[in-house]
C-alpha positions in Angstrom: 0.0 0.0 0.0 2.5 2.6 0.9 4.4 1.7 -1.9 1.6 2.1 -4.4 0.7 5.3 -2.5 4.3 6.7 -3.1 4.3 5.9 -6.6 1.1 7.9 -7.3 1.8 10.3 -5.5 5.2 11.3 -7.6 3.9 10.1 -11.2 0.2 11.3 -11.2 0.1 14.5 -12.9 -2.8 16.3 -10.5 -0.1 14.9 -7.4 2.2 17.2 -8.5 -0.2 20.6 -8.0 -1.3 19.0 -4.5 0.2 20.4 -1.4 2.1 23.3 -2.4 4.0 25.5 -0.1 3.5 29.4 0.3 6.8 31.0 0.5 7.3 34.0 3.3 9.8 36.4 2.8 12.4 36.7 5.6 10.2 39.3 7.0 7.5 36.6 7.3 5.3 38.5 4.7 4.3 36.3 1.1 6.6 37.7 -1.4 3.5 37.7 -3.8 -0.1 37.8 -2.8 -2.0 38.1 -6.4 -0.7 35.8 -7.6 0.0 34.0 -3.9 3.7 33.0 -3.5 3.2 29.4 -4.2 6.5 26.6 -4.6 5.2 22.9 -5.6 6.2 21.1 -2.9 9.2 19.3 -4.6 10.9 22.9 -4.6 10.3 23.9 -1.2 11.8 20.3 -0.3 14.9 21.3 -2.3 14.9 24.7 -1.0 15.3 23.5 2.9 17.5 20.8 1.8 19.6 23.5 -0.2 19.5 25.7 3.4 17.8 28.7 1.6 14.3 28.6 4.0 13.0 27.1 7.0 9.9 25.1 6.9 7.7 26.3 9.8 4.2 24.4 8.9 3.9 21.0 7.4 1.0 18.8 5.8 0.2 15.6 7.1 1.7 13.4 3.7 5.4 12.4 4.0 8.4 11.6 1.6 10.8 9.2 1.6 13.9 8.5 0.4 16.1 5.4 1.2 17.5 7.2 4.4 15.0 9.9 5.5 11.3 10.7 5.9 10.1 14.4 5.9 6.5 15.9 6.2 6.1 17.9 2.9 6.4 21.9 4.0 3.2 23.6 3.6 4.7 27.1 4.5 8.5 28.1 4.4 10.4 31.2 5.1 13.4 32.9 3.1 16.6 33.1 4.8 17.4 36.1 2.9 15.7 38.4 2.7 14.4 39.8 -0.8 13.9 43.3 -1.4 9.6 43.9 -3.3 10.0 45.3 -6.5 9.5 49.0 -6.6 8.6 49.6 -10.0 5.3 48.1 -11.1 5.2 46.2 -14.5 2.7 47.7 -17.2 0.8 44.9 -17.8 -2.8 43.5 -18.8 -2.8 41.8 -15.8 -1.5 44.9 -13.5 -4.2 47.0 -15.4 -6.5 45.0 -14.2 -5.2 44.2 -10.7 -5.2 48.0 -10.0 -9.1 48.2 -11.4 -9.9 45.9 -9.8 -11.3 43.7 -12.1 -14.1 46.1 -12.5 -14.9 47.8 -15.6 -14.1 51.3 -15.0 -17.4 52.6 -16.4 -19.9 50.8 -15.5 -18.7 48.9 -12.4 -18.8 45.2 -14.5 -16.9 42.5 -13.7 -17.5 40.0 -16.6 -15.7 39.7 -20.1 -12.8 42.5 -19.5 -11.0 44.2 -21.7 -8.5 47.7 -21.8 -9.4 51.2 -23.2 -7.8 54.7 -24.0 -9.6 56.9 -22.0 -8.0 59.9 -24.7 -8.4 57.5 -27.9 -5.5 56.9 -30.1 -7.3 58.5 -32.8 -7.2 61.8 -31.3 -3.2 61.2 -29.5 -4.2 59.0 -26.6 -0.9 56.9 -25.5 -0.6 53.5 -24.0 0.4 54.2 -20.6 -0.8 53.6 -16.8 -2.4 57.5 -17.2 -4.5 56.3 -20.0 -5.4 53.0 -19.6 -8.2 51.5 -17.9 -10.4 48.0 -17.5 -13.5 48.3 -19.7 -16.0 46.0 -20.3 -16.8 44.7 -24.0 -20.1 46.6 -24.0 -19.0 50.0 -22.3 -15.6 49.5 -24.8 -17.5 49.4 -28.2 -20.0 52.3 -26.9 -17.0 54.7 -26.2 -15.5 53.3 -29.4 -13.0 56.4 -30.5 -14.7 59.0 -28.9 -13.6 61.1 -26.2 -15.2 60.7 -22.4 -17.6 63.5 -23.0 -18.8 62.5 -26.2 -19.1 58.7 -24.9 -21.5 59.9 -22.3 -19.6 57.3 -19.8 -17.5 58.4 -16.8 -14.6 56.7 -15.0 -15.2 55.7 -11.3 -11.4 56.6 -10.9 -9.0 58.7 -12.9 -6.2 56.1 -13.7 -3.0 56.3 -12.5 0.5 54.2 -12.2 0.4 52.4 -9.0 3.2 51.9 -6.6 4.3 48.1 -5.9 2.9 48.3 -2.5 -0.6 49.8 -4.2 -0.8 46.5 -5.9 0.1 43.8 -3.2 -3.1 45.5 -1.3 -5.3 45.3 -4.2 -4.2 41.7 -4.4 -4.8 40.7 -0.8 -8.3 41.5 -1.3 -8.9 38.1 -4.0 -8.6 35.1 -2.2 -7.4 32.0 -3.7 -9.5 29.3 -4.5 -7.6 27.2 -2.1 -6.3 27.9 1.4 -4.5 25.6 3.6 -5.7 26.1 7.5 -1.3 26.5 8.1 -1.4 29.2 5.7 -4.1 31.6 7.3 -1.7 33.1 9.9 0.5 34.8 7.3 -2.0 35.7 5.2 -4.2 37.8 6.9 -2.0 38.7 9.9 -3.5 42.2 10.2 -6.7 42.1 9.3 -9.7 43.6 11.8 -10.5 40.7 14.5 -14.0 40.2 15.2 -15.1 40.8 18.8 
């Protein structure tokens, strides 16, 4: 049984994306929280076996090797510390994080795409000033007209966000999947309830 276990375990494809480990800065802060700082579980192994973190949570599954058994990390800590990034990618994906994820005329979530607030047609740019997250609907009604024309107005002016801007917007989308030995670094200063 263990044997068979063991062997399914490494060689099933879905094994593989079970029990990965979220990765703590040396400041015990996730280096990443939108996208969540997530190692598969072979690399935090040979990140601790390397000496470059300490586990400090485990899962309850084990691997084995011919001379050793170790509880598979399910959080590990840096022992170096890495400095964030301080400037901010321009990105789809930023654009959106910064949003969001909310159209930025109508409020919609659904089907998201980026517009020129000042259209290219009349000298619009493709920066962090001038970009924002539209929906399809509010995108194709605003076409290559300007805001006043378009009869649609922004919820916020855009703007390039600092790095820090962005890891808050971040902590405010969950994962799908949380482990219980996660929660503690997570959401460390979030409001308690009474």
């Amino acid at each position: 049984m263990d044997g068979d276990f063991r062997t399914n375990f490494v060689r099933d494809p879905a094994g593989l994306r079970k029990n990965p480990a979220l990765v703590l800065n040396a400041d015990y802060r996730p280096l990443s929280y939108y996208p969540l700082s997530l190692w598969p579980w072979q690399e935090a192994i040979k990140a601790a076996w390397l000496d470059r973190v300490d586990i400090i949570a485990t899962y309850d599954d084990v691997v084995r090797s011919p001379s050793m058994e170790l509880k598979i990390p399910s959080v590990v800590v840096l022992k170096d510390y890495v400095k964030p990034q301080k400037r901010v990618a321009f990105t789809r994906f930023n654009v959106f994080l910064r949003d969001e994820f909310q159209c930025q005329y109508c409020g919609g979530k659904g089907d998201l795409t980026f517009d020129h607030v000042l259209p290219r047609a009349h000298g619009g740019i493709t920066s962090w000033e001038n970009i924002v997250a539209a929906c399809s609907p509010c995108n194709l009604r605003k076409g290559s007209k300007l805001l006043k024309q378009s009869g649609l107005s922004l919820s916020k002016p855009p703007r390039r966000p600092t790095a820090e801007e962005l890891r808050n917007y971040g902590r405010k989308f969950r994962p799908n999947h949380l482990h219980h030995t996660w929660l503690d670094y997570l959401y460390w200063d979030a409001e308690l309830e009474a």
